[in-house]
C-alpha positions in Angstrom: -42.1 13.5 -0.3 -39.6 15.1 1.9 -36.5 16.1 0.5 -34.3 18.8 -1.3 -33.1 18.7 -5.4 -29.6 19.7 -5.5 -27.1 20.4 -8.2 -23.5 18.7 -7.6 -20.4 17.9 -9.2 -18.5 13.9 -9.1 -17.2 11.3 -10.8 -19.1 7.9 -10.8 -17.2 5.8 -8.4 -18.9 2.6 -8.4 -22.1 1.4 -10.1 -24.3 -1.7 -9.4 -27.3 -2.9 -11.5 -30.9 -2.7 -9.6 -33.3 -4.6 -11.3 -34.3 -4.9 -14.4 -33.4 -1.3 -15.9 -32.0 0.4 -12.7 -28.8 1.5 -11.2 -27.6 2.3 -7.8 -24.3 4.9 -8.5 -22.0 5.8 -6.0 -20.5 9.4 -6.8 -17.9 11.4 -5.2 -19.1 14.7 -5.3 -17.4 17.8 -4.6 -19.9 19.2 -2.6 -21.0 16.2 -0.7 -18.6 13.6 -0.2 -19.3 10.4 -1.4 -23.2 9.9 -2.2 -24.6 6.7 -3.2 -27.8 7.2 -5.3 -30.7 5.6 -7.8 -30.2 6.0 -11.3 -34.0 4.9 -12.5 -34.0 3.5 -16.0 -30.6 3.8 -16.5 -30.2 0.6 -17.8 -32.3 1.3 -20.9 -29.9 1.3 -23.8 -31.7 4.7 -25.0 -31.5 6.2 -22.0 -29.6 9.4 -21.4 -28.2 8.4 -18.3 -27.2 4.9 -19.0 -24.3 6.9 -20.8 -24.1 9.3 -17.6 -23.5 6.6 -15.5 -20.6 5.0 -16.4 -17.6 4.1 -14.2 -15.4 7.4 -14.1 -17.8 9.9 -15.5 -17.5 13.7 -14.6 -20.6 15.3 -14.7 -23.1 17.6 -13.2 -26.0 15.8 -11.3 -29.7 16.7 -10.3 -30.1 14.3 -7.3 -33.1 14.3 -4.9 -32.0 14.0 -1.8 -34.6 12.6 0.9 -34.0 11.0 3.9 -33.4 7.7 2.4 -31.6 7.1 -0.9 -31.5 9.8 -3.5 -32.6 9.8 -7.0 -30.7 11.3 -10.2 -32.9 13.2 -11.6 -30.8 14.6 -14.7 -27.3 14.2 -15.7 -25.0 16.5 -18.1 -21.1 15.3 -18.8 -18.3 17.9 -17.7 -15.8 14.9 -19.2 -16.8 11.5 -20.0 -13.6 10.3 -19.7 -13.8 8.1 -22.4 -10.5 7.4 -23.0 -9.9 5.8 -19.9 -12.7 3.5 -20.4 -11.1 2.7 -24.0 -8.0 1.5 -22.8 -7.7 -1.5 -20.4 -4.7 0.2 -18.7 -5.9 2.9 -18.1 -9.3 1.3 -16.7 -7.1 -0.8 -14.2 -5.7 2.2 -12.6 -8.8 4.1 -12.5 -11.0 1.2 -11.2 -8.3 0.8 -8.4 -8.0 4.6 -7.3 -12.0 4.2 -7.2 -12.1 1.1 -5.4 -9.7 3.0 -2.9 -11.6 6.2 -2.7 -14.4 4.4 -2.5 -13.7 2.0 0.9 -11.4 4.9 2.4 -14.4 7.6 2.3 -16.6 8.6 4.3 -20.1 8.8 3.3 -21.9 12.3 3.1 -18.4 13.8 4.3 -17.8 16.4 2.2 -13.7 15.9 1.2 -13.0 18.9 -1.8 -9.3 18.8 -1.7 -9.5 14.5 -2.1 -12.3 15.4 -5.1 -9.7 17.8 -6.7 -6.9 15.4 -6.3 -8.8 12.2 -8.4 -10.4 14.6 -10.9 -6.6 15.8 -11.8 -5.5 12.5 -11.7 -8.0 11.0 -14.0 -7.5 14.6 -16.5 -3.7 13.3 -16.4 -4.0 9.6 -16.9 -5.9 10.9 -20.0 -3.0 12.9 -21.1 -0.9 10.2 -20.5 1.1 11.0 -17.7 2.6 8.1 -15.9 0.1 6.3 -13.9 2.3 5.0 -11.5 3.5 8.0 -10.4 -0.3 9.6 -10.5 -1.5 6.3 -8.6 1.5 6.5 -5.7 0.4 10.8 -5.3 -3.0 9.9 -4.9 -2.6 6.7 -2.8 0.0 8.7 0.0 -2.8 11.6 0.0 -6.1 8.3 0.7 -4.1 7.1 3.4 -3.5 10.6 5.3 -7.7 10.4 4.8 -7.6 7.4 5.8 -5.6 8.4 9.8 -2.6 6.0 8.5 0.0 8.0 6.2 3.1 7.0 7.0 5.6 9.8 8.8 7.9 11.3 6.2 9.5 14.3 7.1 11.4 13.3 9.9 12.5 9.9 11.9 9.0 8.2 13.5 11.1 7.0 16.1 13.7 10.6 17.7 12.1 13.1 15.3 15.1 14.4 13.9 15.4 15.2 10.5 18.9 14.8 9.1 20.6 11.5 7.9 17.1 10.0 7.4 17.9 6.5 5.7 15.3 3.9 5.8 11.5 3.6 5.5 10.0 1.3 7.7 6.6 0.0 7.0 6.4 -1.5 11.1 7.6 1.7 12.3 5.0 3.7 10.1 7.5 6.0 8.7 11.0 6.9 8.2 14.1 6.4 10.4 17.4 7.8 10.1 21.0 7.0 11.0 20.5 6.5 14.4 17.4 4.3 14.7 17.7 2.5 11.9 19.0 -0.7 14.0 15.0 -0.8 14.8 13.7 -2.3 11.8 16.2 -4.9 9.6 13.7 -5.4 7.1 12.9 -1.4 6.1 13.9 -0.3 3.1 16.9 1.7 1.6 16.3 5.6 1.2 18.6 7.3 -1.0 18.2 11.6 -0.5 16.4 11.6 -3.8 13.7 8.4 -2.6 13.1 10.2 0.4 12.2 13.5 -1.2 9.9 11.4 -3.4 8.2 9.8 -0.5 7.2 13.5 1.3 5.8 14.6 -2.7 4.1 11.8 -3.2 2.2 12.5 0.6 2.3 16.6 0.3 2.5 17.8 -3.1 -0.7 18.5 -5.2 -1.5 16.6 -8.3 -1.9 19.4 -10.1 1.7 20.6 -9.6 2.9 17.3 -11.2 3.3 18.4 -14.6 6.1 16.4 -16.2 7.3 14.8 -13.4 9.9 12.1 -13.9 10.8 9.3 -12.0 13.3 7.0 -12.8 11.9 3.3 -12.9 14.0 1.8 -9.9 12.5 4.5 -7.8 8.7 4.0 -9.2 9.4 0.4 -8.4 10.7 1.0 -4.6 7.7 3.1 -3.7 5.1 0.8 -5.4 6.6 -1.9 -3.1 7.0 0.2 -0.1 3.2 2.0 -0.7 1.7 -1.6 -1.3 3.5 -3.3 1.7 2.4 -0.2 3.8 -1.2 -0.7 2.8 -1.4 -4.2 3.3 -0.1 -3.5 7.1 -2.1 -0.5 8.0 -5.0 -0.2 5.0 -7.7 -3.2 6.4 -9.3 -3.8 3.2 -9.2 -6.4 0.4 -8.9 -4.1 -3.3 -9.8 -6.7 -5.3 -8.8 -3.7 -8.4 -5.4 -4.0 -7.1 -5.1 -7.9 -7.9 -5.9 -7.4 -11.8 -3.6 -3.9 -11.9 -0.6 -6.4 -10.4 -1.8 -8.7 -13.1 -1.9 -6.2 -16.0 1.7 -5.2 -15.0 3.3 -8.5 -15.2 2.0 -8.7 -18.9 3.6 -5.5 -19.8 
């Protein structure tokens, strides 16, 4: 058997049952990218790594790595992350920030910064710090990975960067004053939007803290980020769907 055992951090990304008491996991490791390995006998209710291997788990995994799938060998939490996994909410977001991590990566490309940026946002949904505001960060920041974030800091149409005005999702950015005539249907930018916009796309997670936005605002972005994904993203998130339909029961 060809291959090398290697220690890594991630976060369980996506499981699927194999067999009677297997699972295949998908885990975005800092050190690897996204991996997609075997979990044998982790469908055993006794089994150490049926706990392990849950959606959203943080932990430290022995994986064989050969030349065709991996095995995890052993398992050992950092954070289980329980209390997202307790709360329906909470799941919703973090099953659709997977979903999206998950279709936007590349596999075996390692990506530390994006790693860093889902951990922190997971730590925070746990503190309960707005998730909408956590989901719009991270979402600006998969797109960039992605080769389709939008042009923020200054008009995608003359470059310049005063009197910027409007957000157009055909344009693929912002446009100011001047070129705003291009696109009827873009949206309003107050000062204040647009300043949100370029954090939302620059700004590290981490730096969050007690960030507040007013609701009209969270409510513009959403629409502008989910319009501007629908254009540019390419792929169905079926987690999106039941997070629209959590929101309108709210």
């Amino acid at each position: 058997m060809n291959g090398l055992l290697e220690k890594v951090e991630g976060i369980v990304i996506r499981t699927r049952d194999y067999g009677e008491t297997n699972k295949i996991v998908t885990i975005f490791t800092r050190e690897k990218g996204k991996i997609t390995v075997m979990a044998r006998g982790a469908k055993k209710p006794k089994s150490r790594m049926a706990a392990t291997t849950q959606p959203f788990v943080y932990a430290q995994f022995l994986v064989y790595i050969g030349s065709s799938m991996g095995n995890v060998q052993q398992a050992e939490f950092l954070d289980s992350m329980r209390a997202i996994r307790e709360d329906i909410s909470k799941t919703a977001y973090a099953a659709y920030l997977t979903e999206l991590t998950d279709k936007l990566i590349e596999p075996n490309t390692p990506a530390p910064f994006l790693f860093e940026q889902l951990l922190q946002t997971f730590l925070w949904i746990v503190e309960d710090k707005d998730p909408d505001v956590l989901m719009l960060m991270y979402e600006m920041k998969m797109y960039k990975q992605g080769g389709f974030a939008p042009q923020t800091r200054a008009c995608v149409n003359c470059g310049r960067q005063e009197e910027i005005i409007a957000f157009s999702v055909m344009e693929g950015g912002v446009l100011c004053n001047r070129c705003r005539y291009l696109d009827h249907q873009a949206f309003h930018l107050t000062p204040n939007l647009h300043k949100l916009l370029t954090i939302c796309l620059e700004v590290d997670v981490k730096r969050v803290g007690n960030i507040s936005v007013k609701e009209e605002n969270k409510k513009k972005l959403m629409g502008m980020s989910e319009q501007y994904y629908e254009r540019y993203g390419g792929y169905f998130l079926k987690s999106k769907k039941f997070l629209k339909q959590l929101d309108m029961l709210r």
